[in-house]
Steps between C-alpha positions, in 0.01 A plus 500: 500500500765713571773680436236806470734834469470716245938607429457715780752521729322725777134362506404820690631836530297819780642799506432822784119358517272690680102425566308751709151385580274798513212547619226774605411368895821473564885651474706313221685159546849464325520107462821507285749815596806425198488154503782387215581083435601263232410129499708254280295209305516205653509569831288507791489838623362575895295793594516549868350787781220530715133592382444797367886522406410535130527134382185468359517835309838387346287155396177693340738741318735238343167282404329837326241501740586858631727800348715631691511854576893533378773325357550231243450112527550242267454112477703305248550821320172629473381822644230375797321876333510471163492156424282370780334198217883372457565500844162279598634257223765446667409443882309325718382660824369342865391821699346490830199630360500269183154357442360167351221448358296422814172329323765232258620233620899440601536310151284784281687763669859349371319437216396870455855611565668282253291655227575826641831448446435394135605093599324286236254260675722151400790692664331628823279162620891339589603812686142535678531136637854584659431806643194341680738195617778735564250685759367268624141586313374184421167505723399827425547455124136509409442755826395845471778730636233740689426221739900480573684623768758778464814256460386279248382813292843588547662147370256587182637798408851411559411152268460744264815664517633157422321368177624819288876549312481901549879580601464751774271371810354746816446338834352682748477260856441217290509248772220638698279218598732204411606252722902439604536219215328659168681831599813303483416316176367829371847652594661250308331522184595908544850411518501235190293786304769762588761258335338406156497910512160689626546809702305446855402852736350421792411624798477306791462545916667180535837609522639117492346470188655804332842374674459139334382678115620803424806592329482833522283699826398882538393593825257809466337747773290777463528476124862552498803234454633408849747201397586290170718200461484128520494330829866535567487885429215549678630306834804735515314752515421380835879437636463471893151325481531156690201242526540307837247233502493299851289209619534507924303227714356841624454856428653712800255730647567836354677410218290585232399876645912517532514382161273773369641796688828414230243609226535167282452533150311116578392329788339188500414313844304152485512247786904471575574618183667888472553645167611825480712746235717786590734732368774560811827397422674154503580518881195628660285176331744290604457632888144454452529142414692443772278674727194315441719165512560574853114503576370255325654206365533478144387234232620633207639871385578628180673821373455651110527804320216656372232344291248723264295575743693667690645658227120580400390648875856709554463722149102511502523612869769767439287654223187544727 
């Protein structure tokens, strides 16, 4: 099915966007304040920042869905403005507010996509029946989707995503509603897709997942770039961050309002197990450690440098 690219070296390319939301009741909103990127084909590129940072203005602009108020934006070479038909032809979009077609069922509503996508019928009944294996959609083939829960409306709109060869694909929390394994099959049929060559953006508040995928992360807040980098880059911008995880046959009393006077950028206490992140130097965690050995006798302790979540909480924190 794939490789998909279309001799473009840079799938996507923002520069200085802006979006300012107007409106009459109230004072206006700027979602995107300069935001500049470049994505290359073929790799999975991570959006990251809180809500309301200005990830899901970035998504509707590249998809066409919304202009933005400056700047210029293009995806595999065509202008997101000018050539909005090209750039449809060429993606395939799962938004948080994507609908389905509520009153088909899950087969008619692949089947209605497929022919959206201009996939002649002899081609799209193979890649209908493994999407709905692949999702685990097999009972609720014949189902309407309006008598469906939330998650498995998601699953059918991610299927989608799936059964077409468009090179550049938008993912915006696509594992909402699925369970531990098909997120981690889904995952891997991201990563296999990335290889034969399609371009992947997602956003995602699992920050394991984007760790695991992407190739590439930008960390946005308040519509502005905070960090950019792969995982590497991104962890040094957190030198001095240390993860001490600790399993005690008992929490001392105290320790967890003495852990949170040191301002932790994490802090995770459940049964005898302390997890907590902070950025002191090398010395100080090492006290601490030794500290809490003396009350409580330890199980098992473990010391590591930051992770992207604590990467994620230090720079989105700092911007506030």
């Amino acid at each position: 099915m794939y490789p998909m690219t279309i001799g473009t070296a840079t799938a996507i390319v923002a520069e200085n966007l802006v979006k300012v939301y107007r409106e009459r009741s109230s004072a206006p909103v700027r979602a995107l304040d300069g935001m500049s990127l470049e994505v290359k084909s073929g790799e999975v590129f991570g959006l990251l920042g809180r809500n309301g940072a200005g990830k899901t203005t970035l998504l509707r602009i590249l998809t066409t869905l919304v202009e933005p108020t400056s700047g210029l934006v293009s995806v595999l070479g065509f202008n997101v403005q000018k050539e909005p038909y090209q750039v449809r032809k060429n993606i395939c979009a799962v938004l948080q507010e994507n609908a389905v077609e509520l009153y088909l069922s899950v087969a008619d509503n692949l089947a209605t996509y497929a022919r959206f996508h201009g996939i002649p019928r002899e081609k799209a009944r193979p890649r209908i029946e493994a999407a709905i294996r692949q999702f685990g959609l097999e009972e609720y083939r014949t189902q309407k989707v309006i008598d469906m829960s939330g998650g498995t409306k998601r699953r059918i709109q991610v299927a989608k995503a799936f059964m077409v060869d468009t090179p550049v694909l938008f993912l915006d929390e696509f594992s909402t509603g699925m369970d531990p394994i098909l997120r981690r099959e889904v995952m891997a049929a991201l990563r296999e897709q990335a290889k034969r060559g399609r371009t992947i953006v997602l956003t995602t508040h699992i920050l394991s997942e984007a760790e695991e995928l992407c190739d590439d992360i930008l960390i946005v807040n308040r519509g502005r770039q905070v960090a950019r980098g792969d995982l590497h880059a991104l962890k040094l911008l957190s030198d001095g961050v240390y993860e001490v995880s600790m399993t005690l046959d008992r929490v001392p009393d105290g320790l967890e309002a003495e852990l949170r006077a040191r301002r932790p950028l994490r802090l995770r206490v459940n049964g005898g197990t302390v997890e907590v992140a902070l950025k002191e130097d090398e010395a100080r965690v090492l006290a601490l450690v030794a500290d809490i050995s003396r009350r409580a006798q330890v199980l098992r302790v473990e010391i590591r440098g930051a992770d992207l979540e604590d990467v994620f909480v230090e720079l989105t924190k700092e911007k506030q």
